[in-house]
FITOR-60169 format. One record per atom (N, C-alpha, C, O): residue in three letters; x, y, z. Coordinates in steps of 0.02 Angstrom, whole numbers, plus 50000, padded with zeros to 5 digits. Last residue first. Layout:
BEGIN
ALAXYZ;...
This chain:
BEGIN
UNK591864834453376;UNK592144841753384;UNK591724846653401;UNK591934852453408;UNK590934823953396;UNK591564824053450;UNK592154831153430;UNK592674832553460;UNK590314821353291;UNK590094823053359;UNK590424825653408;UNK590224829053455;UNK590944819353187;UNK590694829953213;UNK590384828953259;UNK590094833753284;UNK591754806453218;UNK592064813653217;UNK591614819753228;UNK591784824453264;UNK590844796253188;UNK590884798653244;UNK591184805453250;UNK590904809753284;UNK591134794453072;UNK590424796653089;UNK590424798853151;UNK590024803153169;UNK592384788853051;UNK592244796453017;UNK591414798553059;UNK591234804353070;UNK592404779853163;UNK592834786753170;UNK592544791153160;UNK592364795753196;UNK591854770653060;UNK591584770553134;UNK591614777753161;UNK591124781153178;UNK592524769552940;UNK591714771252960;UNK591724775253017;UNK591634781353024;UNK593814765053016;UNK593794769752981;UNK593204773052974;UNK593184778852993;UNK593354752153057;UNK593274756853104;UNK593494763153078;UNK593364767753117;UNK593244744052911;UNK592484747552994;UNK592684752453038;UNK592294756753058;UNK594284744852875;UNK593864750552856;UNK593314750952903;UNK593014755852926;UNK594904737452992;UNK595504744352966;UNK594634749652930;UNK594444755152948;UNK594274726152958;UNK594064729953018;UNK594464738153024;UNK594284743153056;UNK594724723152825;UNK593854725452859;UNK593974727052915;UNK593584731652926;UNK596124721852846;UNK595774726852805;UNK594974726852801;UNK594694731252769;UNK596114711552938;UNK596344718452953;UNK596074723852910;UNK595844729152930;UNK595654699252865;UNK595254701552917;UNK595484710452917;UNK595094714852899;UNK596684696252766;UNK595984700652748;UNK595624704552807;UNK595384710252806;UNK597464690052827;UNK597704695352792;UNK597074698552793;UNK597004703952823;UNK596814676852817;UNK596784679852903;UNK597234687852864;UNK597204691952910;UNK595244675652736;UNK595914675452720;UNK596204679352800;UNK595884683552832;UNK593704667952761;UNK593994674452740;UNK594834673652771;UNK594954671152826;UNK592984658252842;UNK593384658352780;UNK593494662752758;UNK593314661852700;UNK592474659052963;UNK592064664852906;UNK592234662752840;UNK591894663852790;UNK593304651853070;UNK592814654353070;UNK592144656752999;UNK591544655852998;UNK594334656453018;UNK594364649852991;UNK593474650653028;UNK593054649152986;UNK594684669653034;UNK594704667252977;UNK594494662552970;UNK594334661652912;UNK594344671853168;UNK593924673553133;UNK593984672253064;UNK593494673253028;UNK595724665253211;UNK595144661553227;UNK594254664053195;UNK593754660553195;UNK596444670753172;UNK596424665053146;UNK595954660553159;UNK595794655053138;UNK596334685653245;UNK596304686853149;UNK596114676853152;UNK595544675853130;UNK595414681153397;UNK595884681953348;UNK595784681053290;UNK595344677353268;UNK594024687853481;UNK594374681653426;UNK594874684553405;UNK594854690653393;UNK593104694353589;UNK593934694053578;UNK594134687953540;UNK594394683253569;UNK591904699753557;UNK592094692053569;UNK592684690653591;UNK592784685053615;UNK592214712153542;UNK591804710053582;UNK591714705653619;UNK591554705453678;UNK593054713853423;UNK593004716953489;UNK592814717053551;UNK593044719953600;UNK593034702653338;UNK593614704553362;UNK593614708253430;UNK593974707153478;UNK591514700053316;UNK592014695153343;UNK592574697953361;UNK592734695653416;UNK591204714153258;UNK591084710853345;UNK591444704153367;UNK591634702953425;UNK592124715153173;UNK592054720953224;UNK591704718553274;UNK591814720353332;UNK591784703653106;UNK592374703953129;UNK592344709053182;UNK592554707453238;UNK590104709653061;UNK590414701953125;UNK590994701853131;UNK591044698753184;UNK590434721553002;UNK590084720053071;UNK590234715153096;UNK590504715153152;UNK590954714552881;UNK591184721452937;UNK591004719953000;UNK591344717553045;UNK589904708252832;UNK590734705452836;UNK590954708652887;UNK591134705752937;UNK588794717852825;UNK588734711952863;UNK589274708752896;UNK589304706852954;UNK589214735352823;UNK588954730752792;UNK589344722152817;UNK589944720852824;UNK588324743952964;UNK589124741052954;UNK588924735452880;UNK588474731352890;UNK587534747553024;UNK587184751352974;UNK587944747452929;UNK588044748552869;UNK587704742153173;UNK587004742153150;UNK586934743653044;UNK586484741653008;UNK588804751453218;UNK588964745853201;UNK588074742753147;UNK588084741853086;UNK588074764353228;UNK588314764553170;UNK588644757153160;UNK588784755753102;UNK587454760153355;UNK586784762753300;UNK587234762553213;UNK586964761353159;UNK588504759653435;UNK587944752953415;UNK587574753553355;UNK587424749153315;UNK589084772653430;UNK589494763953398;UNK588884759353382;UNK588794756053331;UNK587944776653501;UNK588164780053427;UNK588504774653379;UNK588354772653323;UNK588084773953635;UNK587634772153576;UNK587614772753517;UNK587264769353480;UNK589314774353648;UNK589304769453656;UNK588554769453596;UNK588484766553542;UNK589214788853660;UNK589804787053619;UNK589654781453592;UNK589724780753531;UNK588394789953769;UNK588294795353707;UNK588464793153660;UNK588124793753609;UNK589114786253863;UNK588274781253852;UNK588224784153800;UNK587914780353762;UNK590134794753875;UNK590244788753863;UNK589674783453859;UNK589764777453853;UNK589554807253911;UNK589784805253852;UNK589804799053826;UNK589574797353770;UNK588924802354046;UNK588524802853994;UNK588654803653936;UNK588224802453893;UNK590354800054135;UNK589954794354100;UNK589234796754053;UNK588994792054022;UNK590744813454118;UNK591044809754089;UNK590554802254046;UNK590444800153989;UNK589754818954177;UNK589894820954131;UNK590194815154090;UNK589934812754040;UNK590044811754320;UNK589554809954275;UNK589624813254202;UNK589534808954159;UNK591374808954390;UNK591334807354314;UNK590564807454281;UNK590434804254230;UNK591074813854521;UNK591454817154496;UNK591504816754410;UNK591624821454373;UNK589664808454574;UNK589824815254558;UNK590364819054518;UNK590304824454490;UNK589614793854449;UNK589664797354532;UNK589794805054512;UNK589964807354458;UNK588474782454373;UNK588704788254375;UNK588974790454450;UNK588654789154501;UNK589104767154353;UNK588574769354395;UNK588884776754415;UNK589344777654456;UNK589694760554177;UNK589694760454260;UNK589354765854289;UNK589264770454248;UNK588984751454055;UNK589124759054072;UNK589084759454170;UNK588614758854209;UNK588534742753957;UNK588794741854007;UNK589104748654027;UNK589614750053994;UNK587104739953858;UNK587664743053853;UNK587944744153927;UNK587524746953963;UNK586574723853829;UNK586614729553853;UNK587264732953848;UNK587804730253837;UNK586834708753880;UNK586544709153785;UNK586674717653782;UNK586914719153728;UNK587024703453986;UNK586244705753973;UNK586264708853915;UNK585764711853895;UNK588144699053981;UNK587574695354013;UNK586884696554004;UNK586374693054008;UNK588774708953893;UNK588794699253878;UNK588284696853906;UNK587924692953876;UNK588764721153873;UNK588804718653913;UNK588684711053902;UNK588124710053925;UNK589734733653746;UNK589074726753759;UNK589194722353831;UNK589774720353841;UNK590824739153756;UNK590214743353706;UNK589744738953740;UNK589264741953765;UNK592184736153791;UNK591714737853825;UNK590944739653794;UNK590534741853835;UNK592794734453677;UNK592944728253706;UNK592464730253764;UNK592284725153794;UNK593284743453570;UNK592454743553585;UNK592364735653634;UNK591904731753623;UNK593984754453561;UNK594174747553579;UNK593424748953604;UNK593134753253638;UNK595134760953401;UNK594454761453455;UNK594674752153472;UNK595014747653448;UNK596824764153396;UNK596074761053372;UNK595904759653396;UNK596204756153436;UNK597854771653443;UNK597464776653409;UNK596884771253390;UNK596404774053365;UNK598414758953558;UNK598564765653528;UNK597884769453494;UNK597384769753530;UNK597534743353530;UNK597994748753569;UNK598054754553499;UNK597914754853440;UNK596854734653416;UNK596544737853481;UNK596944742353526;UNK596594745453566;UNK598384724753404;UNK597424728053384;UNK597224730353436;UNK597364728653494;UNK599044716153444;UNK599094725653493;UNK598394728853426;UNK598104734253419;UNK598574704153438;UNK598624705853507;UNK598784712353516;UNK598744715053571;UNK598934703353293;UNK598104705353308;UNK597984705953367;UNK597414707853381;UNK600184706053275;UNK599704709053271;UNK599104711453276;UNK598824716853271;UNK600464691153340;UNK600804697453372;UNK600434702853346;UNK600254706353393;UNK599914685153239;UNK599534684253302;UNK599924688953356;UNK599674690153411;UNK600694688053137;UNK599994688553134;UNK599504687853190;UNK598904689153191;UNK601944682553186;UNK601794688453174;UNK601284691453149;UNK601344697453135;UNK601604667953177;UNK601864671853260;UNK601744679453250;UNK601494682753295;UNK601444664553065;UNK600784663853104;UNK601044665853185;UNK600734665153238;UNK602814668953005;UNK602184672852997;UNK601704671853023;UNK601314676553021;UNK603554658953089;UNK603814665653101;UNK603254669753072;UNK603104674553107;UNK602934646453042;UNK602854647853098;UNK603094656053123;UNK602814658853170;UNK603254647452892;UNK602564649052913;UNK602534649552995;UNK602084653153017;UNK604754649752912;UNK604384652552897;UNK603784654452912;UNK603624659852936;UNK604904635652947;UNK605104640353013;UNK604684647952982;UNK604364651353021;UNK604604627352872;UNK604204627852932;UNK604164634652985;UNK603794637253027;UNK605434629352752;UNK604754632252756;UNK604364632852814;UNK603904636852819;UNK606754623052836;UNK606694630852803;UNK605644635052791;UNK605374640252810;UNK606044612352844;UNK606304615552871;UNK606124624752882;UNK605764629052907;UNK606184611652708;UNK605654606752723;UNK605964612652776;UNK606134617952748;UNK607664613252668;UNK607204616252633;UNK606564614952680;UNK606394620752691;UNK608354601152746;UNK608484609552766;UNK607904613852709;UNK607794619352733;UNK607694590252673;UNK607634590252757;UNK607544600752755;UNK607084604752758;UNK608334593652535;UNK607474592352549;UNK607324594752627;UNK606954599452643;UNK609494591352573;UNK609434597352558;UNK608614596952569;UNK608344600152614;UNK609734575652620;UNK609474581552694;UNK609454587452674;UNK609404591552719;UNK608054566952555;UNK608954569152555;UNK608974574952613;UNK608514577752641;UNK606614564652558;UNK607284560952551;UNK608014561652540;UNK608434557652519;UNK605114567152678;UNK606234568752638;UNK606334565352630;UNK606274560752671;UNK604034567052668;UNK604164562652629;UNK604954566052597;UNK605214566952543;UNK603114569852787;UNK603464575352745;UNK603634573152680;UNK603434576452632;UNK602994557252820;UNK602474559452810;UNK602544565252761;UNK602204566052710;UNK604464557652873;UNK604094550752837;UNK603464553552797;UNK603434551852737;UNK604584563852958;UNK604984565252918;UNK604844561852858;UNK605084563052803;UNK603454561553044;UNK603544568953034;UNK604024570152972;UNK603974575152937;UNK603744550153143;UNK603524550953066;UNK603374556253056;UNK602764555653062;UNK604174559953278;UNK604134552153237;UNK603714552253197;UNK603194554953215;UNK604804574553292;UNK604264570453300;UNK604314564653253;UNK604484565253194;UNK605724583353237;UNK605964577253249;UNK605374572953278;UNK605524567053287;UNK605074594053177;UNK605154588653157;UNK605444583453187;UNK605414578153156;UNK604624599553313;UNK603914595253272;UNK604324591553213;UNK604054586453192;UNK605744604453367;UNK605324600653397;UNK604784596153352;UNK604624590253360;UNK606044614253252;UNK606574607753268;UNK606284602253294;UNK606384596653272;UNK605054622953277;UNK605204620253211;UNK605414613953214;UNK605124609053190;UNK605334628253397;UNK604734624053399;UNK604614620753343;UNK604194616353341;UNK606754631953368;UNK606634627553431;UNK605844621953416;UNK605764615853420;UNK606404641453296;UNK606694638053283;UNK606664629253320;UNK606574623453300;UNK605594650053426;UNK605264651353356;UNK605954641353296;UNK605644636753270;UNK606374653853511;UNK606014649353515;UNK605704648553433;UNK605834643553399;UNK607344661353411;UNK607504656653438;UNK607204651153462;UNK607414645453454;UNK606554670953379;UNK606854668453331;UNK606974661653355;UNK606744656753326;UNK606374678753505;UNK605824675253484;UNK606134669853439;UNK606014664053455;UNK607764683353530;UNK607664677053586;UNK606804674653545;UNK606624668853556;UNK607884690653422;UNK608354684753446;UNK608004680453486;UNK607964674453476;UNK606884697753318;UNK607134697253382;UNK607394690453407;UNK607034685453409;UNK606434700453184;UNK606824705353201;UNK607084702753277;UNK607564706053298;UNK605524691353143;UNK605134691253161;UNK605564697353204;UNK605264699753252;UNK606464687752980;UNK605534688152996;UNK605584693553042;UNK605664699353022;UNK607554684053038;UNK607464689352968;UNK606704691452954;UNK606484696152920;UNK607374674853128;UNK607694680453139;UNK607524686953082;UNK607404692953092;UNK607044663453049;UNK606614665853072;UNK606844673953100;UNK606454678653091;UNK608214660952973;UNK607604663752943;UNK607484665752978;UNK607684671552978;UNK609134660353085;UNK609184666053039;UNK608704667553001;UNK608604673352985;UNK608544646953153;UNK608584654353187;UNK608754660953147;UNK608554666453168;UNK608884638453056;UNK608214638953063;UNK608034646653093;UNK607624650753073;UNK610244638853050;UNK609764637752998;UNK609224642953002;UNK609104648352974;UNK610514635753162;UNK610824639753122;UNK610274642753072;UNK609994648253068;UNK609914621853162;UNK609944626153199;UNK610014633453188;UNK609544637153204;UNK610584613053074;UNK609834614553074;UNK609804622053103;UNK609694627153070;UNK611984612153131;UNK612034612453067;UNK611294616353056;UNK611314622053034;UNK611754605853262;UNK612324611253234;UNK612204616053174;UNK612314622153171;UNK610744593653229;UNK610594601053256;UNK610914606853247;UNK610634612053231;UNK611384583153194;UNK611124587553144;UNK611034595053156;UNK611154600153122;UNK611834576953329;UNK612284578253257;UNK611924583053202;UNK612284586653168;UNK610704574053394;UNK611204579453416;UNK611824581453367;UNK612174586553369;UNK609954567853289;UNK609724571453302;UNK610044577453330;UNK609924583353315;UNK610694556153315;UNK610834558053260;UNK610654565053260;UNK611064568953237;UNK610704552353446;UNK611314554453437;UNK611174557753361;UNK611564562253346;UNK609194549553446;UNK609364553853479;UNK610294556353446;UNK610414562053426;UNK608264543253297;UNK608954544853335;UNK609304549653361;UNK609644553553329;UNK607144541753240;UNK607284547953284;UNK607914546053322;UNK607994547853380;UNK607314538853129;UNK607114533053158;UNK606974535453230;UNK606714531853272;UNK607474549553054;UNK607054546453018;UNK606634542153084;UNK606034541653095;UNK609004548553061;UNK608444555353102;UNK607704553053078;UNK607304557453096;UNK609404537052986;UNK609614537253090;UNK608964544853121;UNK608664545653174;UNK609324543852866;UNK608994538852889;UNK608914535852981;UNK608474533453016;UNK610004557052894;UNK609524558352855;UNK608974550752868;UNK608374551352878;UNK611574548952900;UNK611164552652959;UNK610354554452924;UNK610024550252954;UNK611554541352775;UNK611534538152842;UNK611294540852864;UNK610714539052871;UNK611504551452662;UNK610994547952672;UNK610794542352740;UNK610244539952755;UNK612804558652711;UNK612274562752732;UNK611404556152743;UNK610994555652788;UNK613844546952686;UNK613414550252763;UNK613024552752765;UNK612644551452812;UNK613254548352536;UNK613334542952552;UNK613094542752646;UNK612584540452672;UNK613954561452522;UNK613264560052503;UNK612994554052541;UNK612514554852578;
């Protein structure tokens, strides 16, 4: 007890040797939560790493207010956590938009407020008059989106924000974001569907 409260005060002061004494022990630690999160070794790893890094920052341990090193490995323990769920909330909201959900990351032209539709050629005009067809249809049914909806569906798509950055943005919960834009574009689909059969 007695050592533990030595080293626990030497990591306090950031003692490099103490620091290489704890790590063995932290380490371990830190990489199995996060491992149990985020399923992959080498993320886990940085993922631990950036845990380890911010506490040994000077007064970090002070501010935290440990005082024993089960406190330390708990204290810890929670960091690596919220860092393994704000890695896997931002790993989610980077494959938003792939596979089967619309990507309206083209619908609006930024400079001129317009719908951005490239310059018909012989071989895709068909093509590109669906796609002015499609585009207007998104606009006319983003338009009818109730308000919450609509601004994540354009901050997310348009704007490219992330879930944490439209949360703190709106105050709406970064969990929440997915389930408005999960039902906007659910909307979006169903109205679109008998056009498109």
């Amino acid at each position: 007890m007695l050592r533990e409260q030595f080293l626990l005060a030497k990591l306090k002061t950031g003692d490099e040797f103490a620091w290489k004494k704890a790590f063995p022990e932290l380490y371990p630690l830190a990489t199995g939560i996060a491992y149990n999160l985020v399923l992959s070794k080498d993320d886990a790893d940085d993922l631990a790493l950036q845990a380890l890094a911010e506490l040994a920052r000077p007064g970090c341990l002070e501010a935290a207010d440990i005082s024993t090193m089960e406190r330390l490995r708990g204290y810890l323990a929670g960091m690596v956590r919220n860092k393994s769920k704000d890695f896997l909330r931002k790993k989610t909201a980077q494959r938003r938009g792939e596979g089967n959900v619309w990507n309206f990351s083209d619908v609006a032209d930024e400079k001129e407020g317009e719908l951005g539709i490239d310059a018909p050629s012989s071989e895709n005009l068909l093509q590109n008059v669906e796609q002015r067809e499609t585009k207007n249809q998104i606009q006319d049914i983003l338009k009818t989106l109730p308000l919450k909806e609509k601004v994540l569906v354009e901050g997310f798509y348009l704007q490219g924000h992330t879930y944490q950055e439209l949360s703190d943005m709106h105050s709406i919960p970064v969990g929440t974001i997915g389930v408005y834009l999960s039902r906007a574009l659910g909307k979006i689909k169903n109205r679109l569907q008998p056009v498109r059969n």
